[in-house]
TORKOL-4160 file (C-alpha; in steps of 0.2 Angstrom, whole numbers, padded with zeros to 4 digits, m for minus):
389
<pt num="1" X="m0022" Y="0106" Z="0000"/>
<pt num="2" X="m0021" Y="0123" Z="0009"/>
<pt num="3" X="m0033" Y="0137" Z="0009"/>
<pt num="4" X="m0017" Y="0149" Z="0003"/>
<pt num="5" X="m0016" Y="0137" Z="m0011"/>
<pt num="6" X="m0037" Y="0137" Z="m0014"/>
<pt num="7" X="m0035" Y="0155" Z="m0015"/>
<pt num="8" X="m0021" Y="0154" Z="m0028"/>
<pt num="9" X="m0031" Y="0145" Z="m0037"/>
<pt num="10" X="m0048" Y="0154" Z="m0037"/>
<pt num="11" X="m0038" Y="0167" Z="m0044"/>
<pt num="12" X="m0029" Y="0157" Z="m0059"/>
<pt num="13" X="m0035" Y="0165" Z="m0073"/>
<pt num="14" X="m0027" Y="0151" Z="m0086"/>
<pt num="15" X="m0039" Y="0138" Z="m0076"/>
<pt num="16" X="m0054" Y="0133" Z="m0087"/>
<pt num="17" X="m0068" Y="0124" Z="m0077"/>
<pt num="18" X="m0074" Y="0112" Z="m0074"/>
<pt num="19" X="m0055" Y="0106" Z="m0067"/>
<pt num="20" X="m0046" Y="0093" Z="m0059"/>
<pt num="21" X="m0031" Y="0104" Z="m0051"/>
<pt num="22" X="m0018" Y="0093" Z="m0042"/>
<pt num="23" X="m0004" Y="0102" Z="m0031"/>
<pt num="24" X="0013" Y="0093" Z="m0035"/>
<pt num="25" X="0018" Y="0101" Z="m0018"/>
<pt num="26" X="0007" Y="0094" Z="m0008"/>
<pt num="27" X="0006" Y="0076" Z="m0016"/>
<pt num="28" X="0026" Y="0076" Z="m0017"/>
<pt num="29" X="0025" Y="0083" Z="0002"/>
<pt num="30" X="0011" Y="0067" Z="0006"/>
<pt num="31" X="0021" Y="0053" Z="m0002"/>
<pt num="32" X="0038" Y="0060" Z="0007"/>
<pt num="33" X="0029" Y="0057" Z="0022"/>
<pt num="34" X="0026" Y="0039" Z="0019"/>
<pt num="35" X="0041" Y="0036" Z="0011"/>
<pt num="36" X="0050" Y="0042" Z="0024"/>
<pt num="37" X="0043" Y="0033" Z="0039"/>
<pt num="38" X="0042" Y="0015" Z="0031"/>
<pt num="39" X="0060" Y="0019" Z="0027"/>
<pt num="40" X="0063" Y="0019" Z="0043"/>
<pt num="41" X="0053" Y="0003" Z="0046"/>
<pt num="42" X="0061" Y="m0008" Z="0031"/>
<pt num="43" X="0044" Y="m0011" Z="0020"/>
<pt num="44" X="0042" Y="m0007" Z="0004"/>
<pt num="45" X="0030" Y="0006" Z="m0001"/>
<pt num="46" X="0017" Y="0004" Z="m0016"/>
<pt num="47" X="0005" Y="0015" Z="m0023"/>
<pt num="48" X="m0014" Y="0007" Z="m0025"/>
<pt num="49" X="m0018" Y="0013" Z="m0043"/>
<pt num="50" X="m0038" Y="0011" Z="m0040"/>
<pt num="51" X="m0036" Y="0027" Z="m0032"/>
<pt num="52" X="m0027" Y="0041" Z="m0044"/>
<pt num="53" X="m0022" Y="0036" Z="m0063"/>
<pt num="54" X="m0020" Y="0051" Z="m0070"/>
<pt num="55" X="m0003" Y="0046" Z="m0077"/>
<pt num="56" X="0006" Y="0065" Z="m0076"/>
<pt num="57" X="0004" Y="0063" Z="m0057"/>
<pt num="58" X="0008" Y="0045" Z="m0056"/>
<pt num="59" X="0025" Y="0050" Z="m0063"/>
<pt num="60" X="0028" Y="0062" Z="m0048"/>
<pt num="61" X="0024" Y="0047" Z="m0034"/>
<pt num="62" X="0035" Y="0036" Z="m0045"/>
<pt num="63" X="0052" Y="0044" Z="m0038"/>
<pt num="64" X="0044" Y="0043" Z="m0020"/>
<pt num="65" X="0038" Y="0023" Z="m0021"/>
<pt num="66" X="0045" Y="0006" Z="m0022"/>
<pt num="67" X="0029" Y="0001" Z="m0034"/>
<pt num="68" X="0013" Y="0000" Z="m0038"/>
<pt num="69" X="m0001" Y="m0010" Z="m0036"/>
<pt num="70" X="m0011" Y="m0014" Z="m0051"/>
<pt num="71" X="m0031" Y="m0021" Z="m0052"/>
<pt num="72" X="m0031" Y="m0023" Z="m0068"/>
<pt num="73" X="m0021" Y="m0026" Z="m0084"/>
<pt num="74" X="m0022" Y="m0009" Z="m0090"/>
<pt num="75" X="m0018" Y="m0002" Z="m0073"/>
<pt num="76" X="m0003" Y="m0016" Z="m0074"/>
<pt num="77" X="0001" Y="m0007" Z="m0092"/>
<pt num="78" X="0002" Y="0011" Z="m0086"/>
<pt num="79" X="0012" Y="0006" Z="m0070"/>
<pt num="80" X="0026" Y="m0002" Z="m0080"/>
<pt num="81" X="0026" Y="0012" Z="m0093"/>
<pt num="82" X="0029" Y="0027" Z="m0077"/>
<pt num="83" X="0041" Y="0015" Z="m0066"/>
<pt num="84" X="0058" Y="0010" Z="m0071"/>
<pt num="85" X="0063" Y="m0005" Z="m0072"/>
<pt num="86" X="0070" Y="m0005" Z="m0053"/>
<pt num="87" X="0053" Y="m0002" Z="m0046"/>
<pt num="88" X="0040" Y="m0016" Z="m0045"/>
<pt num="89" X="0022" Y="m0019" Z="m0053"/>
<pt num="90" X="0011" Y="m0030" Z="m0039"/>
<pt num="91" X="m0007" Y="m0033" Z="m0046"/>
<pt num="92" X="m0022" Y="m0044" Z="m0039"/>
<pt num="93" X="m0039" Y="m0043" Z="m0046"/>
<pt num="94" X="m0055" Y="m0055" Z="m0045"/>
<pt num="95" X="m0056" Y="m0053" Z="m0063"/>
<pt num="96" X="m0042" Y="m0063" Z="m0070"/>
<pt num="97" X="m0045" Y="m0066" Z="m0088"/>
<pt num="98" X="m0038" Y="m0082" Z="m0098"/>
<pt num="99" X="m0034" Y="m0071" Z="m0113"/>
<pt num="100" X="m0024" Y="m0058" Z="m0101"/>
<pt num="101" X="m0016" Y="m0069" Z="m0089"/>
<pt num="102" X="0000" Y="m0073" Z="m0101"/>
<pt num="103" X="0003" Y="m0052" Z="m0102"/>
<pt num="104" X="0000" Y="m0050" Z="m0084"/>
<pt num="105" X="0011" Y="m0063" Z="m0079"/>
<pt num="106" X="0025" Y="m0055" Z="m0089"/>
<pt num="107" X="0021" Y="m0035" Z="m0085"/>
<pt num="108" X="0020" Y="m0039" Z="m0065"/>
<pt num="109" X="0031" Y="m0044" Z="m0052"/>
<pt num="110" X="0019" Y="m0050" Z="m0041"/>
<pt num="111" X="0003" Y="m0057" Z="m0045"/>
<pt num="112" X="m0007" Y="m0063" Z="m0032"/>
<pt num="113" X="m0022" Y="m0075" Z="m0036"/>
<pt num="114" X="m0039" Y="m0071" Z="m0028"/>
<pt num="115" X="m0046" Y="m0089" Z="m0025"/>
<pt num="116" X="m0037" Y="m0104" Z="m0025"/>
<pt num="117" X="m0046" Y="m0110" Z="m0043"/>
<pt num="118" X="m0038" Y="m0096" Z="m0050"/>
<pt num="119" X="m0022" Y="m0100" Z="m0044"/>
<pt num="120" X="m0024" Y="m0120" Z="m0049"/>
<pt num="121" X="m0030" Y="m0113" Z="m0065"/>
<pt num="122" X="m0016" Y="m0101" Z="m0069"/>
<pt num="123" X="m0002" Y="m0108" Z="m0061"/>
<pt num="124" X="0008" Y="m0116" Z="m0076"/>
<pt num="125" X="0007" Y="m0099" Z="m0085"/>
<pt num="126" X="0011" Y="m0086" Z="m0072"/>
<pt num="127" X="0025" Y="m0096" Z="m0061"/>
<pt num="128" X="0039" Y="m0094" Z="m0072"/>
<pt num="129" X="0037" Y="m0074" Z="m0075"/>
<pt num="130" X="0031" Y="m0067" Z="m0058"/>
<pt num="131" X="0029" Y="m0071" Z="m0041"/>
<pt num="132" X="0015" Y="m0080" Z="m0037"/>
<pt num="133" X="0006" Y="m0076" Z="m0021"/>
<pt num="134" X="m0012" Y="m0079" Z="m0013"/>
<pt num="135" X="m0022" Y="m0065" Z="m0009"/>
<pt num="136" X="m0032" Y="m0071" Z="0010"/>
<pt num="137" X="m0049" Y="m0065" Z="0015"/>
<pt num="138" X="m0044" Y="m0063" Z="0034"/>
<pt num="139" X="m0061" Y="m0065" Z="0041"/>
<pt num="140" X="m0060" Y="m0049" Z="0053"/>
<pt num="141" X="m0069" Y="m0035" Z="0050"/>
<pt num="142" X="m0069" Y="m0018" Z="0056"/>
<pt num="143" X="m0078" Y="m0010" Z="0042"/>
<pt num="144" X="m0096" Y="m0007" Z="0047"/>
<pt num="145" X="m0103" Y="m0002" Z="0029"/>
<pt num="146" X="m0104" Y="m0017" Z="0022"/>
<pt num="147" X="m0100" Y="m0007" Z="0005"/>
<pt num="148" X="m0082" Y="m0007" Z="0008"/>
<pt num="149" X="m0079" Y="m0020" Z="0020"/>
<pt num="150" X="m0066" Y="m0034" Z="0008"/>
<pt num="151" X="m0070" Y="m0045" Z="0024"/>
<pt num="152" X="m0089" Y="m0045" Z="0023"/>
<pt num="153" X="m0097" Y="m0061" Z="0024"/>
<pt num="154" X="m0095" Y="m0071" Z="0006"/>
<pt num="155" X="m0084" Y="m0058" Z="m0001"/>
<pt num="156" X="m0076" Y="m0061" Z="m0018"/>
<pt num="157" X="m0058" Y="m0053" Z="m0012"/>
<pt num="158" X="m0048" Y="m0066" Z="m0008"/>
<pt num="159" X="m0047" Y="m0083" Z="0000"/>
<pt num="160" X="m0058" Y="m0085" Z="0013"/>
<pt num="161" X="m0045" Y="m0089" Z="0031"/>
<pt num="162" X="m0055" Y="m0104" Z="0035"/>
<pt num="163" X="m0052" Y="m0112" Z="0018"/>
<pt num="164" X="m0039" Y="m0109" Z="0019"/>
<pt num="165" X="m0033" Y="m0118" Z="0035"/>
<pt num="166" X="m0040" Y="m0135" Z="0030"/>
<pt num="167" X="m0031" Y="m0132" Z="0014"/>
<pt num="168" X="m0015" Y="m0133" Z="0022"/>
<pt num="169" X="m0019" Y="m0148" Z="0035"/>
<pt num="170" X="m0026" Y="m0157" Z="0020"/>
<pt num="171" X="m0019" Y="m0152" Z="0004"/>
<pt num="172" X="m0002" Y="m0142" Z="0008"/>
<pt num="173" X="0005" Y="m0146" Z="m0009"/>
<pt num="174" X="m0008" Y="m0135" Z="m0020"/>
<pt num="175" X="0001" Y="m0121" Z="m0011"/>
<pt num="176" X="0019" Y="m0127" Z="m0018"/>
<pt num="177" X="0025" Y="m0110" Z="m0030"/>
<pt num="178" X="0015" Y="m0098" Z="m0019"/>
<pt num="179" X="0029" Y="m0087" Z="m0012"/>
<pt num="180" X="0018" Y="m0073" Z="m0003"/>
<pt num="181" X="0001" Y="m0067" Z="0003"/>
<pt num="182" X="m0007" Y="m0053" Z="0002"/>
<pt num="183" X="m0024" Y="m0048" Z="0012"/>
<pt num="184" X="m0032" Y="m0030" Z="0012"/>
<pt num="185" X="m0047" Y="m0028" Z="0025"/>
<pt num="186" X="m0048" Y="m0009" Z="0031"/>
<pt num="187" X="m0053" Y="0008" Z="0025"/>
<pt num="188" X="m0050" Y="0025" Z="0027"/>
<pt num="189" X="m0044" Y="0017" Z="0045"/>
<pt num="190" X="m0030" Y="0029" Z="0056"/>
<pt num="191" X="m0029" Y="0015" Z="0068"/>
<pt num="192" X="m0015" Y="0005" Z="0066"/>
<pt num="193" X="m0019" Y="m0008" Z="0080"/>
<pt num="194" X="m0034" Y="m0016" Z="0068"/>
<pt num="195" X="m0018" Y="m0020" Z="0058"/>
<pt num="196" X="m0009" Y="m0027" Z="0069"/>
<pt num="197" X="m0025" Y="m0038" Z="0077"/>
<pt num="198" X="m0026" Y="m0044" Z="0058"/>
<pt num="199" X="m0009" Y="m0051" Z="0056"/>
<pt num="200" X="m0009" Y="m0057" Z="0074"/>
<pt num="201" X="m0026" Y="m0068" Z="0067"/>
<pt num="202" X="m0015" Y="m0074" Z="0050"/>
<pt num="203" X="0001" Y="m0078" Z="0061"/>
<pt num="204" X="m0009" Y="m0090" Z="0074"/>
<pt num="205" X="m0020" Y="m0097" Z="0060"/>
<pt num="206" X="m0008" Y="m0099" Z="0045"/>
<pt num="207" X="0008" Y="m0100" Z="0054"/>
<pt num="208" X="0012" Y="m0118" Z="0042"/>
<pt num="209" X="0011" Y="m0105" Z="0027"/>
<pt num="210" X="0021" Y="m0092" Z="0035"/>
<pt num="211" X="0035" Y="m0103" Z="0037"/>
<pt num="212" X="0036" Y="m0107" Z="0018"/>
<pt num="213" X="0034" Y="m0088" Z="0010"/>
<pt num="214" X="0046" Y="m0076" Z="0006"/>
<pt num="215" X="0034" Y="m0059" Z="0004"/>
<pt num="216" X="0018" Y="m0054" Z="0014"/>
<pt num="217" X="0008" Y="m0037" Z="0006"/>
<pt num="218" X="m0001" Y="m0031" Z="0021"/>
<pt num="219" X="m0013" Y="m0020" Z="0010"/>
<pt num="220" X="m0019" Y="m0003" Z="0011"/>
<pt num="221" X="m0035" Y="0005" Z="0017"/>
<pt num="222" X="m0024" Y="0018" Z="0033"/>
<pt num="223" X="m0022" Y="0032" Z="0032"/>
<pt num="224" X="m0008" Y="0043" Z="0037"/>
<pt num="225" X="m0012" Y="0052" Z="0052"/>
<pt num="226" X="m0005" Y="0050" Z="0070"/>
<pt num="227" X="m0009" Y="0033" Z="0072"/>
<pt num="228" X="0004" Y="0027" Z="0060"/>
<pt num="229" X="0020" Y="0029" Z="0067"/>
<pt num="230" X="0036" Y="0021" Z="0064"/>
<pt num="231" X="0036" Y="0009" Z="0082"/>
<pt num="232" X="0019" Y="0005" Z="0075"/>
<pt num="233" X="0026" Y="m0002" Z="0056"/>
<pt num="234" X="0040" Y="m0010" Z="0064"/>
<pt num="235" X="0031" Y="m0021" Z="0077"/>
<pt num="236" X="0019" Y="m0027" Z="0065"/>
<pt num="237" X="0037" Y="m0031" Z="0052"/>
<pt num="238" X="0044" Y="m0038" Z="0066"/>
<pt num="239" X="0031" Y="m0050" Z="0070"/>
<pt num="240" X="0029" Y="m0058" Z="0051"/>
<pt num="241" X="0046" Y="m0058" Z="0051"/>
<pt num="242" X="0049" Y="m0068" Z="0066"/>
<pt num="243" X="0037" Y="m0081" Z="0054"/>
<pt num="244" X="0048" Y="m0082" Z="0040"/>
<pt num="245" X="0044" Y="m0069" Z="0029"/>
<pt num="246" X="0057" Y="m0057" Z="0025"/>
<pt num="247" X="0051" Y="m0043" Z="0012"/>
<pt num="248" X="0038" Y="m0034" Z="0018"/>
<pt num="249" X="0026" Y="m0022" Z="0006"/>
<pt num="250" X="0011" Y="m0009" Z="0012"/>
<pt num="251" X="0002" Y="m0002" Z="m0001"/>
<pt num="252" X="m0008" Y="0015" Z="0003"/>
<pt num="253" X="m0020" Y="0023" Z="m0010"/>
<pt num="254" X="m0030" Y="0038" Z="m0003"/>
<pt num="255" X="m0016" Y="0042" Z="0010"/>
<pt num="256" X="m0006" Y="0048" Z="m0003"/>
<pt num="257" X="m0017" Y="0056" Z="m0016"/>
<pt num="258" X="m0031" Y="0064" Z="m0007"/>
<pt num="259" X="m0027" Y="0081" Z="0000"/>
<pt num="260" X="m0017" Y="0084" Z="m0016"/>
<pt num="261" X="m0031" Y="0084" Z="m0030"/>
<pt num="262" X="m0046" Y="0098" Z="m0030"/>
<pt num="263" X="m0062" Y="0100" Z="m0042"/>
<pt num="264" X="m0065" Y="0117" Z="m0045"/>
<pt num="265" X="m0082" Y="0122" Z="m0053"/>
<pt num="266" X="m0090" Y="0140" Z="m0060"/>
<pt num="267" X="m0108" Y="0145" Z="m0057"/>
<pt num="268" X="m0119" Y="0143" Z="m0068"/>
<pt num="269" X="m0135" Y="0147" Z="m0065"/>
<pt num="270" X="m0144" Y="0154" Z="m0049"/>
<pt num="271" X="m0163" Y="0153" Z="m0045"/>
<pt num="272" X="m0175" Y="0147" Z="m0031"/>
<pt num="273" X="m0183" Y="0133" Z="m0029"/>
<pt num="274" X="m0197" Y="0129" Z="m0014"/>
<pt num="275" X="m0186" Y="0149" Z="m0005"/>
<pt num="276" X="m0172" Y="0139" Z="m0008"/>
<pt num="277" X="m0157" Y="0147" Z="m0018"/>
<pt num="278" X="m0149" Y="0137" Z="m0029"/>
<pt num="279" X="m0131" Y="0138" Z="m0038"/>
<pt num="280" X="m0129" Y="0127" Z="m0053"/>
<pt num="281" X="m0111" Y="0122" Z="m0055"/>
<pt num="282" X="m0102" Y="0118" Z="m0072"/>
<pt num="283" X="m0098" Y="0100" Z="m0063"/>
<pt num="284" X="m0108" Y="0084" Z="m0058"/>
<pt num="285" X="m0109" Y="0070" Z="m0044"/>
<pt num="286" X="m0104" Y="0060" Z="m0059"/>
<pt num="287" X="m0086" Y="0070" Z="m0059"/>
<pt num="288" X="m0086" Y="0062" Z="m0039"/>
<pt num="289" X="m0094" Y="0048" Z="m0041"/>
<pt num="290" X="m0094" Y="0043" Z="m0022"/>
<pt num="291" X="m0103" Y="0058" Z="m0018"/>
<pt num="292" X="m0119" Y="0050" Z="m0026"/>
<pt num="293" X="m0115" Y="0032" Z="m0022"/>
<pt num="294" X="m0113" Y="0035" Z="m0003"/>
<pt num="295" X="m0123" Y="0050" Z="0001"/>
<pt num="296" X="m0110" Y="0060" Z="0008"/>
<pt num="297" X="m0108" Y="0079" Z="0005"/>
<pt num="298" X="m0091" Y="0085" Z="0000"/>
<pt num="299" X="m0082" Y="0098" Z="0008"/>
<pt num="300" X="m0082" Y="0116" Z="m0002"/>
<pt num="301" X="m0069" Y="0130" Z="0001"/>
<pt num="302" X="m0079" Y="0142" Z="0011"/>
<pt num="303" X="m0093" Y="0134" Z="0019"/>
<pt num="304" X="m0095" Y="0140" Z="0038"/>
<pt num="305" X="m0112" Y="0139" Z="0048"/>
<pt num="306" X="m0112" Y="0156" Z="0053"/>
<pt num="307" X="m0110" Y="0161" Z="0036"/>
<pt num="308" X="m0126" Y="0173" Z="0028"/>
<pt num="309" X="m0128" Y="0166" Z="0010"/>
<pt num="310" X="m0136" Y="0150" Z="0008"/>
<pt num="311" X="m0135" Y="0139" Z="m0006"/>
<pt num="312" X="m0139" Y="0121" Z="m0012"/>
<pt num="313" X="m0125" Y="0118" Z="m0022"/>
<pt num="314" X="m0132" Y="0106" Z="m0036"/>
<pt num="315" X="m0123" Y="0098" Z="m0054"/>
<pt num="316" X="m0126" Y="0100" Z="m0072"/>
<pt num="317" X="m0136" Y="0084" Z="m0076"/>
<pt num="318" X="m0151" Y="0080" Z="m0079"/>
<pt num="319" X="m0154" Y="0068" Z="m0065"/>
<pt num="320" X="m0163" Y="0073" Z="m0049"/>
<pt num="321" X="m0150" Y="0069" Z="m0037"/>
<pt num="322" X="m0136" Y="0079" Z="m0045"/>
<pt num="323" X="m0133" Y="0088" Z="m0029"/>
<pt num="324" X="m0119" Y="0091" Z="m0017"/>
<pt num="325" X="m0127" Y="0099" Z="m0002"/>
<pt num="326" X="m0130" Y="0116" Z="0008"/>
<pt num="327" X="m0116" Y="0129" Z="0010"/>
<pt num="328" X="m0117" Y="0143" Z="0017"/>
<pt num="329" X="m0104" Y="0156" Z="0011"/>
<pt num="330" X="m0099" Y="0173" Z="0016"/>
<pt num="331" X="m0101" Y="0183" Z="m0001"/>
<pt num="332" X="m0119" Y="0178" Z="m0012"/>
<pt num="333" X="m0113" Y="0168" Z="m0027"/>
<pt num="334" X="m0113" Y="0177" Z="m0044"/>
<pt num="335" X="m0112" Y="0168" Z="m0059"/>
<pt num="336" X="m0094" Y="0165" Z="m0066"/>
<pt num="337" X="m0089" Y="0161" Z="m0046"/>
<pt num="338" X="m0079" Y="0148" Z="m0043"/>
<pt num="339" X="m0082" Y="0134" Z="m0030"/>
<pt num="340" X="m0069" Y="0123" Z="m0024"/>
<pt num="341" X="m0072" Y="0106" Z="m0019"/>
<pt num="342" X="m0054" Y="0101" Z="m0008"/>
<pt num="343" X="m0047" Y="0085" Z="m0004"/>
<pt num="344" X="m0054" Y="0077" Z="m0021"/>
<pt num="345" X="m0036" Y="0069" Z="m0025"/>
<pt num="346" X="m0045" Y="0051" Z="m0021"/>
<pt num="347" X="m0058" Y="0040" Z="m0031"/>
<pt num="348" X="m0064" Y="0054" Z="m0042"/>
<pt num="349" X="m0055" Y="0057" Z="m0058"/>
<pt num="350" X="m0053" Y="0039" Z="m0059"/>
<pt num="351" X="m0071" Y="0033" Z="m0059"/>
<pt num="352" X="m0077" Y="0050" Z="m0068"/>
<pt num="353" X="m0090" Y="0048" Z="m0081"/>
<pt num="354" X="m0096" Y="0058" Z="m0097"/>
<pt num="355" X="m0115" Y="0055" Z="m0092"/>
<pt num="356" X="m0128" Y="0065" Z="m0100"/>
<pt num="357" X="m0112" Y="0069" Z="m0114"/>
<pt num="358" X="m0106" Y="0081" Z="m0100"/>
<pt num="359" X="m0089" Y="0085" Z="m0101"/>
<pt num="360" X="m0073" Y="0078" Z="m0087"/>
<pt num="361" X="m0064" Y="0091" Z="m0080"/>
<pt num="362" X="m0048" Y="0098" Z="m0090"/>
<pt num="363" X="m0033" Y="0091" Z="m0078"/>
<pt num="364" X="m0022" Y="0103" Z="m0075"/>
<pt num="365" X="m0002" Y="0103" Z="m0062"/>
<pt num="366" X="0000" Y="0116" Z="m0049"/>
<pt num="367" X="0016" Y="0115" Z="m0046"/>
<pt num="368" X="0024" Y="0126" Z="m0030"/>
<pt num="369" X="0030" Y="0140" Z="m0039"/>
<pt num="370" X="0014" Y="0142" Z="m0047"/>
<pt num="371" X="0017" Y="0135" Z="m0061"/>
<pt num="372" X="0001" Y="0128" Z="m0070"/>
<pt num="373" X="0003" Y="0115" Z="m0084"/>
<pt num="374" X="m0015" Y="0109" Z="m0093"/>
<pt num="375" X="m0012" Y="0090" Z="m0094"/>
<pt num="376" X="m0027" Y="0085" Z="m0104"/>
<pt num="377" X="m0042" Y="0094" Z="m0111"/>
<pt num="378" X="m0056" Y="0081" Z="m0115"/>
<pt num="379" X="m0065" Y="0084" Z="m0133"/>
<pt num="380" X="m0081" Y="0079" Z="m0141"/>
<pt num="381" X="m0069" Y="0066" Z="m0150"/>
<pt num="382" X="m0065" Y="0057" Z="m0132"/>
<pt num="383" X="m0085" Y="0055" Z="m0128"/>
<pt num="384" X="m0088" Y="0049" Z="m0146"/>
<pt num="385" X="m0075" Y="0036" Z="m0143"/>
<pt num="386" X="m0084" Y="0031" Z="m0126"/>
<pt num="387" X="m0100" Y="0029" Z="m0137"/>
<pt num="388" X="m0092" Y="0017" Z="m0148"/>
<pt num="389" X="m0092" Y="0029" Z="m0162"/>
């Protein structure tokens, strides 16, 4: 998101904190982006759904995509409620369930199964209503936090490559109704050449398997940056294709979601602490979960070193480590003064929590004229239904 649009923003006087703000603009202009360049390349574009879910922006991506990928069978359910019925619904999740599979099977168009016991499991259910594929655990990682590496050593995502190989030399049949594969084993990556090493090491180990597929979902985890150019997509298509395979799906999450969604957060409270100014915000880590769970401190709109006013930026719960980091900003904070934290479109909203019974952030659409639309206001009645009440 742009500062000219933080500014706007900071200045919207119809915007109750704390907020989720997502600029249409600006998540339109990111999926264009994508759509445009794997046009060009001939693969299908899907939208990973573990990263935005808010289902008001979901139905601006869905003009811009071919699909979306699914984890889950509600995510499968909101997907086939925001795409028409031209657009696809590919899900694959460690989780499969006996009482969902039937549902899943009918809702997606391409299911692929996370182990081969799954697959032998639920086989005779799915193989009449989706295609079938295998999700592979390539075996190559390039992740060094083991935190978010899918290839770390015995991860649950997928079937493991060596396991896979023996399979083939010694039971090819089991495999008979798988149509695809489907592997995911970056993060966050610009470098497209990791991709291209990972279906260089599928092609020279699995090349019986390629031979008999029709689909290959070559995952997410890049972003869209510099490295990810068209020559780029069309080698790596090329090269499966020249295996057999002829439809060809990459499925980005963050690249397309990330710069369009902001949290924006009112002061509080000010005091010291140990000659330390302190700003409490309306907001909490537990709005951006990944804050506390990886120890990172978000970006905020106006933070410069040089800057004279210092401040730890801290949330509105009771727990210790509720806190963002130091900023340093050019005006002192007052309370009422609004803090943006940019480029929060990613992993927030959808793994938020009401912890300490604080409220979400009200969800609101910027949209490039200006325009703000309030999507959803969460009440006392939406935490009482999380507590079962």
């Amino acid at each position: 998101m742009q500062t000219e649009r933080h500014v706007e923003i900071l200045g919207h006087a119809k915007i109750s904190t704390p907020a989720f703000v997502i600029d249409t603009g600006v998540l339109l202009r990111d999926a264009q982006q994508a759509r445009d360049l794997l046009s060009d390349a001939h693969t299908n574009l899907l939208f990973a759904m573990k990263s935005f879910s808010v289902a008001a922006g979901l139905q601006h991506l869905a003009d811009k995509v071919d699909g979306f990928a699914a984890s889950s069978l509600f995510e499968a359910r909101l997907a086939r409620r925001v795409l028409k019925r031209h657009q696809s619904v590919h899900l694959t999740t460690p989780g499969l369930r006996a009482d969902e599979i039937e549902t899943i099977s009918e809702l997606t168009d391409y299911l692929s199964f996370n182990s081969i016991a799954q697959w032998l499991r639920y086989r005779d259910v799915a193989k009449d209503h989706t295609n079938c594929g295998l999700r592979i655990n390539p075996q190559l990682s390039f992740v060094k936090d083991a935190r978010y590496d899918p290839c770390r050593t015995a991860s649950k995502l997928g079937v493991p490559l060596d396991e896979l190989r023996v399979l083939l030399q010694t039971s090819p049949q089991l495999l008979d109704g798988i149509s695809g594969v489907h592997f995911h084993s970056n993060c966050d990556s610009r470098d497209l050449a990791q991709l291209s090493a990972t279906v260089s090491h599928l092609l020279d180990t699995l090349d019986p398997l390629f031979e008999r597929i029709e689909w290959v979902n070559l995952g997410g985890g890049y972003l869209l940056g510099d490295a990810l150019n068209r020559e780029s997509v069309v080698r790596i298509k090329d090269a499966v294709q020249a295996h057999g395979p002829r439809r060809i799906f990459l499925e980005p999450g963050a690249a397309l979601v990330r710069r369009a969604g902001c949290i924006v957060a009112s002061v509080i409270d000010l005091f010291s602490s140990s000659a330390q100014q302190v700003a409490i915000l309306d907001t909490s880590v537990n709005h951006m979960p990944e804050v506390f769970e990886y120890q990172f401190e978000p970006d905020v709109e106006g933070d410069a070193k040089d800057n004279e006013f210092d401040y730890l930026l801290a949330g509105s719960a009771c727990l210790a480590g509720d806190v963002f980091g130091e900023y340093a900003f050019a005006e002192p904070l007052e309370i009422g003064a609004r803090v943006i934290f940019p480029d929060m479109g990613a992993y927030s909203m959808v793994k938020a929590s009401m912890f300490n019974g604080i409220n979400l952030p009200t969800i609101y659409l910027l949209y490039e004229n200006g325009t703000l639309e309030q999507v959803k206001r969460f009440e006392f009645e939406d935490y009482l239904m999380l507590c079962g009440s």
